[in-house]
C-alpha positions in Angstrom: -13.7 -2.5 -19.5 -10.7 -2.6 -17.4 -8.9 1.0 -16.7 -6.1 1.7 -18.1 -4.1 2.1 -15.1 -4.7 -1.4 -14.2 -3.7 -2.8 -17.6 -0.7 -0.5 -16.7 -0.3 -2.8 -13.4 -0.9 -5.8 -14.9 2.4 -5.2 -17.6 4.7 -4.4 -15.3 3.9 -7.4 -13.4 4.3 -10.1 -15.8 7.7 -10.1 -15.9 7.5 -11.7 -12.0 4.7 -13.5 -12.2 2.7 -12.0 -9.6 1.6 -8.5 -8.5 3.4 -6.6 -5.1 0.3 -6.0 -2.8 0.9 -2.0 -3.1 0.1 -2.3 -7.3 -2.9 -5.0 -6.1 -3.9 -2.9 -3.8 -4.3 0.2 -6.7 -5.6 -2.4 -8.6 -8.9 -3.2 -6.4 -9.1 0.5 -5.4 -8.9 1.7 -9.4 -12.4 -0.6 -9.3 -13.7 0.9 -6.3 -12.7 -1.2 -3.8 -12.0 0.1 0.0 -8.4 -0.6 1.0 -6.6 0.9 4.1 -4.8 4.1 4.0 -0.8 3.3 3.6 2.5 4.6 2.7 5.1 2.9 0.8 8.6 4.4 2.5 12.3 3.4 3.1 12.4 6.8 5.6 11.6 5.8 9.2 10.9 9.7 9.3 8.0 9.8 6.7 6.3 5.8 8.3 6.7 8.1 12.0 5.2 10.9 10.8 2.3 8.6 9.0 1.7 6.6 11.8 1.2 9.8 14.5 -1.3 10.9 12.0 -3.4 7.8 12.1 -5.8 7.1 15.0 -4.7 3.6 16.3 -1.7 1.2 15.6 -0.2 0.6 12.3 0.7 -2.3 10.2 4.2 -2.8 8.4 5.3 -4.9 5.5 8.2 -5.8 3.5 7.6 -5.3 0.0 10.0 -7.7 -2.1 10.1 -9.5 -5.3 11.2 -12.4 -3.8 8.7 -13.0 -0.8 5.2 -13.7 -1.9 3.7 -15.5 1.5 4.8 -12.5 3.8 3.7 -14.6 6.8 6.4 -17.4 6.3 9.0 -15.1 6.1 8.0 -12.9 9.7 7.4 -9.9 7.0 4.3 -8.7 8.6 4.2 -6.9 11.9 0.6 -5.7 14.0 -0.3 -3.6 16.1 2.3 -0.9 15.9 1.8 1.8 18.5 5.3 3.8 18.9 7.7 5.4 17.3 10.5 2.9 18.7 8.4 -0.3 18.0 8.4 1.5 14.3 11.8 1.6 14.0 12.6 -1.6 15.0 10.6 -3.7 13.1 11.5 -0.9 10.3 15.1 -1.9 10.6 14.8 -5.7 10.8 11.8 -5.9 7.8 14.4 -3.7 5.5 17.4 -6.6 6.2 14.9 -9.3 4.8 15.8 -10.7 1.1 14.6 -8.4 -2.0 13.0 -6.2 0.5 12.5 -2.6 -1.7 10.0 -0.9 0.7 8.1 -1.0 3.7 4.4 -0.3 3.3 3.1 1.1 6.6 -0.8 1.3 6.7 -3.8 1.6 8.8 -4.5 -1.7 11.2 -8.2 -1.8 10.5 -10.3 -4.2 13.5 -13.0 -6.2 12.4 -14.2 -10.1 11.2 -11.3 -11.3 8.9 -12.9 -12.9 6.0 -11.5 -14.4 2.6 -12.8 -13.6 -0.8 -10.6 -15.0 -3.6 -10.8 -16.3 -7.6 -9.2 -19.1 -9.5 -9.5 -19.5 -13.4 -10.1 -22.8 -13.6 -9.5 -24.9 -16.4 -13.0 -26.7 -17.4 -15.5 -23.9 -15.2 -13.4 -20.6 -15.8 -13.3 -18.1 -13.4 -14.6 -19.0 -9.8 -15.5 -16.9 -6.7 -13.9 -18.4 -3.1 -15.6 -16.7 -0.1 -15.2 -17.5 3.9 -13.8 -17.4 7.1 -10.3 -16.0 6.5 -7.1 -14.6 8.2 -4.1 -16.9 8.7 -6.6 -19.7 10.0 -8.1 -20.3 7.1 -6.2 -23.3 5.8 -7.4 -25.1 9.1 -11.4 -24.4 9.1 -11.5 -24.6 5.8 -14.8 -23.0 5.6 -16.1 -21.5 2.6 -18.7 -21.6 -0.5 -17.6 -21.2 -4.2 -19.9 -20.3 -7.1 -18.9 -19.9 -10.7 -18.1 -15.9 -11.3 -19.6 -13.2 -12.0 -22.2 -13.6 -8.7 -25.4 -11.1 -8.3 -25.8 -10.6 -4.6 -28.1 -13.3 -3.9 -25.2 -15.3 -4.2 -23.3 -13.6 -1.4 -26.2 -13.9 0.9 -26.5 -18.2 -0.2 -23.0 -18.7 -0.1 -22.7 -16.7 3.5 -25.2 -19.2 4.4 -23.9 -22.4 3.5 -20.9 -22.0 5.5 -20.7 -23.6 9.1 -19.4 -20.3 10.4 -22.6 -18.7 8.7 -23.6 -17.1 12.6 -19.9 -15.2 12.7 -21.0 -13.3 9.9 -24.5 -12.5 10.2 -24.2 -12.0 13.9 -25.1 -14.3 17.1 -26.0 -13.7 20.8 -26.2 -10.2 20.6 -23.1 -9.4 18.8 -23.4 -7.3 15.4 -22.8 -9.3 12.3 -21.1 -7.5 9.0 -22.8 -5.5 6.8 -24.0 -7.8 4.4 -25.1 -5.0 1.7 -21.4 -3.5 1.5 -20.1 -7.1 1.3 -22.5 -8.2 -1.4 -21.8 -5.1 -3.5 -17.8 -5.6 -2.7 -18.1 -9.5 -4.0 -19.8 -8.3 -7.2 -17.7 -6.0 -8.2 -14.6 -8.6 -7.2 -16.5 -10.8 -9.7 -16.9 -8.2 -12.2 -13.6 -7.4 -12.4 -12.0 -11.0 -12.1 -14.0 -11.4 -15.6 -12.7 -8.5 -17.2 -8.9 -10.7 -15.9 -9.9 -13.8 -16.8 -7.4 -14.0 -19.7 -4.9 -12.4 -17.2 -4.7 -14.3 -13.9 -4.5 -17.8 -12.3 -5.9 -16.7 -8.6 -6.7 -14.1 -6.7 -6.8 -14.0 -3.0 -8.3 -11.2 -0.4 -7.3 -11.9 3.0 -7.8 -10.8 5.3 -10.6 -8.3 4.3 -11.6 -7.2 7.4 -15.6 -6.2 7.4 -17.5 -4.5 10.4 -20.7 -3.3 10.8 -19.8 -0.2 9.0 -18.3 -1.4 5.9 -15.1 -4.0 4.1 -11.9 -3.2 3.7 -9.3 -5.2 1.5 -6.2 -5.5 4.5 -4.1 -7.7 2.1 -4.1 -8.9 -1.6 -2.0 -11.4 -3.5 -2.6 -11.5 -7.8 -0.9 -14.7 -9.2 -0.8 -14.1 -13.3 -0.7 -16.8 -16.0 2.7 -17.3 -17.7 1.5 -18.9 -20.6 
């Protein structure tokens, strides 16, 4: 049964359409989902003081009603290092239009992957899974299966993509840890049932996934408005 805090982010949302990645972020973390540790700030003081705490670069993004593809509108900035790279990008992500707040989060390193849902019309919800990142339009490389998957269906839909060797690993280098993405996908599926009545698509990506475990860098929720 979906928690109440999520039914909580779903209302608030409906108005716009679509859910800000901080609530879709909650969202997947409320069902147990790894996400990166962030801050949502307007203070350049309290994004310096979280990214002097955090072991590597950071990541910073506008938040605003009225940009839902952050990468066509340059609201997305890597690899953060200093406090005057911070600021900068601070200053210019806070002039773009709507923009709210600034999340500031972890920069995790790792394979970028997609893992996404549609409701469709005759089939109901769907699970999208493969390569990802902002590539992913031009490989075009991934397996669907009607939701909810078990995690035999991870492990056959990793294998029917062309990029199958990226994932499991290949001359020497480790592949992802296919238990933690199996039980990630399931519980994605899970809970895109428990949404089915709720949302149009769903899309992960990049979740970036290691050896040592997945974790959801970005995460777009379009709802239905009828």
């Amino acid at each position: 049964m979906l928690k109440k805090d999520s039914k909580k982010i779903l209302e608030k949302s409906k108005s716009l359409g679509w859910v800000l990645e901080p609530d879709a972020k909650a969202l997947m973390k409320l069902q147990g989902l790894d996400i990166p540790d962030f801050i949502l700030t307007n203070s350049f003081e309290i994004a310096d003081l979280f990214l002097k705490a955090c072991d590597g670069p950071v990541v910073a993004k506008a938040v605003s009603k009225k940009i839902l593809h952050k990468t066509e509108h340059d609201a997305v900035v890597t690899g953060i290092f200093s406090s005057d790279h911070l600021k900068t990008e601070m200053t210019r992500l806070q002039k773009l239009d709507g923009c709210e707040n600034i999340l500031v989060e972890h920069m995790v390193k790792g394979l970028e992957i997609i893992i996404g849902a549609k409701n469709d019309f005759q089939f109901g919800p769907v699970i999208v899974f493969g390569i990802g990142g902002t590539s992913v339009e031009i490989y075009n490389d991934t397996a669907i299966r009607m939701a909810p998957i078990k995690p035999e269906d991870v492990f056959s839909m990793t294998q029917s993509l062309k990029a199958k060797e990226i994932i499991t690993g290949y001359r020497g280098r480790a592949g992802v840890n296919m238990e933690i993405l199996a039980h990630l996908m399931v519980k994605f599926s899970n809970l895109i049932m428990e949404l089915e009545n709720d949302i149009e698509s769903v899309d992960l990506n990049p979740v970036i996934c290691t050896k040592d475990g997945c974790v959801i860098a970005d995460a777009r929720i379009i709802l239905q408005t009828s």
